[in-house]
N, C-alpha and C positions, 0 to 999 in steps of 0.2 A: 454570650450573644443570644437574644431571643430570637427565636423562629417568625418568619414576616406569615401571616396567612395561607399568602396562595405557593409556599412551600411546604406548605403539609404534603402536598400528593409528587411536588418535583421532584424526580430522582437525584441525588446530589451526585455530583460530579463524574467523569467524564463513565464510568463503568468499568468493569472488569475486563481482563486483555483477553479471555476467551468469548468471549458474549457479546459481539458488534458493537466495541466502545468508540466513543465520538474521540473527535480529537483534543489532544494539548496542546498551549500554548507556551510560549517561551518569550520572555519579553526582557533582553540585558544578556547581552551575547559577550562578554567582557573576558579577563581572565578567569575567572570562576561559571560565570555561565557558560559560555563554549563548551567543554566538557559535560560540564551536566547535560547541557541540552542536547548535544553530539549522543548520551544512550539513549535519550529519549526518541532517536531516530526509530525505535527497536519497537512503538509505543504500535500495537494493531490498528489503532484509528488514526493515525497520523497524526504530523506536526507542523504545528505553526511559529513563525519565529517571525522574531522583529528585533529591529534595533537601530539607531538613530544612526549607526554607519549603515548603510546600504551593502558594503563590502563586507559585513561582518558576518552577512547571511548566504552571501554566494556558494560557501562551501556546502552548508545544510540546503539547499535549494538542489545542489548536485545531486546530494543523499535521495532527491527527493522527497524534501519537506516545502511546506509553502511558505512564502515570504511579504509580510505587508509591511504597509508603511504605519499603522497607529494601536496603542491596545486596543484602539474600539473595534478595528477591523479582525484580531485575535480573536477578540471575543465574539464572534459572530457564527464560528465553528465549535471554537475549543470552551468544551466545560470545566478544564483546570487551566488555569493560568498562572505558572511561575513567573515572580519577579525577580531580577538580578540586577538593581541598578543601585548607584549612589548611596544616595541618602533618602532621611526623610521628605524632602521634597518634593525630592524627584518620583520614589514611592507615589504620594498625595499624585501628584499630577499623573502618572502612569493610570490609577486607580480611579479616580475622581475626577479628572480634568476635561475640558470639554472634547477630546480626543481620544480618554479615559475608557477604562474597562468596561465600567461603568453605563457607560452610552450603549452598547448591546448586548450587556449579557444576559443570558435566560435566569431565571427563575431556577435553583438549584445549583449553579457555575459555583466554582469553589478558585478564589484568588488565593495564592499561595507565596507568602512575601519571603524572602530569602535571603534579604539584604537587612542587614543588623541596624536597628533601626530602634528607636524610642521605644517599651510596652505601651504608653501613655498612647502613642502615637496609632500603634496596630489595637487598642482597643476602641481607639475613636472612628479610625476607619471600617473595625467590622460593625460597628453600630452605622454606620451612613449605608456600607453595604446591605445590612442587615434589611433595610426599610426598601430595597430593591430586591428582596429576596435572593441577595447572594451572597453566600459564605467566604468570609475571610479568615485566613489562619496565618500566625505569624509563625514562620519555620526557618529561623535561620541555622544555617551550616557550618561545620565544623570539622576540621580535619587539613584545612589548607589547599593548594594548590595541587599539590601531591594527591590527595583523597579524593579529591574530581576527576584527576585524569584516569587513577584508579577505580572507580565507582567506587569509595569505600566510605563514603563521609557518612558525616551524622546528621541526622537532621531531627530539630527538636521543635516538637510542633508546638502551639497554642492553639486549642479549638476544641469543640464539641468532639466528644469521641467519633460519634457517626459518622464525624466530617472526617475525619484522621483516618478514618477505616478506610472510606470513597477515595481516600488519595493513596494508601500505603503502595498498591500494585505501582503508579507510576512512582510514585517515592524510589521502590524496591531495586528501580532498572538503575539505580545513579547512587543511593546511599547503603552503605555496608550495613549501618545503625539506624533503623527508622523511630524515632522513641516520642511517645504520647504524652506534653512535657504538662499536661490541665489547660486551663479554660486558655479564650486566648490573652495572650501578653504572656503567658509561662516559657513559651517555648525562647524568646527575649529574654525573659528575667533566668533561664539556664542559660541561654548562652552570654550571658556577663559573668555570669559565677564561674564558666567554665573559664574564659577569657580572663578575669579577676587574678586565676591560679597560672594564668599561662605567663600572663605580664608580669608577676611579681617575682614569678621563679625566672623568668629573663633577670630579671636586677639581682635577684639573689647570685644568678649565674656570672654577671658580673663582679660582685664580691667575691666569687671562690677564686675567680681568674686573678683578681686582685693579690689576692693570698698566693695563690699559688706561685704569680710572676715574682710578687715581691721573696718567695721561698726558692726562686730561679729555678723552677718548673718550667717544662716543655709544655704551655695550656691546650697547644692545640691537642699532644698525646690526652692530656686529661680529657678533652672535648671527645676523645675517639673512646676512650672509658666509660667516659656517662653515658655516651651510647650505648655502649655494648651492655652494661650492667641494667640500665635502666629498661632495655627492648628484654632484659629477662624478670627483673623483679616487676615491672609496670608503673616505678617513679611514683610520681605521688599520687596516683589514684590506687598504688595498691592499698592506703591506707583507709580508702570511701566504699567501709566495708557495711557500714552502719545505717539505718531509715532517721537516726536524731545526732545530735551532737550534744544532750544532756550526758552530766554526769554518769559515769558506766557503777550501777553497784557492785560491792567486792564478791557477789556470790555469782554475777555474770560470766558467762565462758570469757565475752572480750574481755573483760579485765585483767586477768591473766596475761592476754597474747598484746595488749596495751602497754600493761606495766610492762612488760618483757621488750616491748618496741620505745618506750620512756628511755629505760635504761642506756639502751645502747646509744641512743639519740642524743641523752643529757654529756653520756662519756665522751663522744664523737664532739660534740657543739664547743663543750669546754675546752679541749684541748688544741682545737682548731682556733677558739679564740686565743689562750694562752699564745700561739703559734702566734696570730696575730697582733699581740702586746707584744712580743718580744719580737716581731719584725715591723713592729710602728706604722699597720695596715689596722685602718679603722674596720669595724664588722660589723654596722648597727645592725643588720639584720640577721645574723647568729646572736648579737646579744636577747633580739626580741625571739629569735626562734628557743632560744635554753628557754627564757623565760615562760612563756607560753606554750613548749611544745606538749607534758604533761595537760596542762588544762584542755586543749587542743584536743586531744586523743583522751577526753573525758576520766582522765584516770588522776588529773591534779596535779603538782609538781613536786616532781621525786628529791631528793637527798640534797643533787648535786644543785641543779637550780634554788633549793631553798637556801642551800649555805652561799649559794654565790648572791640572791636577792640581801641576804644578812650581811654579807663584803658592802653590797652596794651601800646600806641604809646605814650599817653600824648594828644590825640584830634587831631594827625594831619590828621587820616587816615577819620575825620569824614565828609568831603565835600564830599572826593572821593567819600564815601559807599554812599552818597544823591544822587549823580549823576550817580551811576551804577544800583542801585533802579530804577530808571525812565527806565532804557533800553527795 
């Protein structure tokens, strides 16, 4: 996002909680924004809220926050403005619409969109903002329902660093993880990739349930298990220990603790599926996970997945899988 002129000298966003900072904005009082914006009652300059229920703001008006009826009326105070609504639409029109943030905010206001949302989308809008001299950053949140009411969520921004900096302190009051995801559209494009792992291990989690019912397993015990095991080893992000996903060379320390994480992986995958040929439970996504989990974990595919690729084809695929090993 390029800098508009008469923001060279504007202080970007609302200030620091020690130093007479202006107030925030809150605009999407839903099940995710309530909460968030409920710390930002905490904010030294105060807070402004809105939401197209009228009743959705009663409680924070208690707190003693202010309550309008439009973003544009938000943006008339507050130099940061969160959004928490919908969709992309609804965004465009909160932002841009003739009632829009847009219609008064100063020179320096930093819009801060929260609602998972198109990158395409939040780079089109901070270029409109952009030529109003107001910063936009796409930050949406992560952690669920639970992580709001906690203050623990993450938030992964898109924007200019500068801008990331002017918002961390209110960021600080509501998110555990405040994280600087690049330009904007990044902090979108992490949160699909995070989301990407969330929904696939749901369906995966469905195929173990599968397994397991069909092996007349208690799945809810096993549900209480992968809890408990996963809140110690950290599931699958213990594995997102790396800056690439290129192939790891054999003299790197990860390759060692790789191959070592292969092994156990390929023995585990196999015999689970075995489990599941012999109780006529289909496992497409254990067959792709032996397959790929080697390549995956930049170390290529061990022993067992190559002899099971070789079952699958008849031996022909077994040269290739030698010579993509070495890479």
């Amino acid at each position: 996002m390029s800098a508009h002129p008469h923001t060279d000298s504007a202080p970007i966003g609302p200030g620091l909680p020690d130093d007479s900072p202006a107030p925030v904005g809150f605009i999407g009082l839903g099940n995710m924004g309530a909460p968030i914006a409920k710390r930002l009652l905490a904010w030294p300059g105060g807070l402004v809220v809105c939401d197209v229920r009228a009743e959705a703001t009663e409680p924070f008006v208690a707190e003693g926050a202010t309550a309008v009826a439009t973003g544009a009326e938000v943006a008339r105070t507050a130099r940061l403005v969160s959004v928490t609504v919908l969709d992309d639409a609804q965004v465009r029109e909160v932002v841009d619409g003739p009632d829009g943030i847009l219609r008064t905010a100063a020179p320096g206001t930093v819009i801060a969109v929260h609602s998972t949302i198109s990158d395409s989308t939040a780079v089109e809008l901070a270029e409109v903002c952009a030529a109003a001299g107001v910063h936009l950053v796409d930050a949406p949140v992560s952690g669920g329902a639970q992580g709001a009411e906690s203050g623990q969520l993450a938030v992964m921004v898109g924007g200019p660093r500068e801008v990331y900096e002017a918002c961390k302190s209110a960021f600080a009051l509501w998110a555990g993880m405040p994280v600087h995801a690049g330009e904007v559209g990044a902090g979108t494009r992490m949160k699909l990739a995070r989301n990407l792992l969330h929904f696939i291990s749901f369906t995966a989690t469905a195929e173990a349930s599968r397994l397991a019912e069909a092996a007349g397993l208690d799945i809810a015990k096993l549900g209480r298990v992968v809890r408990h095991t996963d809140a110690i080893t950290g599931g699958a992000g213990a594995v997102m220990l790396r800056e690439t996903t290129a192939p790891i060379a054999p003299d790197d320390f990860w390759h060692g603790v790789f191959t070592h994480v292969r092994a156990l992986g390929e023995k585990d995958l196999s015999l689970a599926l075995a489990l599941g040929d012999r109780l006529g439970v289909d496992l497409p996504l254990g067959d792709i996970a032996l397959r790929d989990l080697g390549a995956g974990l930049g170390v290529g595919p061990g022993e067992i997945a190559r002899a099971a690729a070789g079952a699958r084809t008849g031996g022909r695929e077994e040269h290739d899988d030698d010579d993509d090993e070495e890479l």
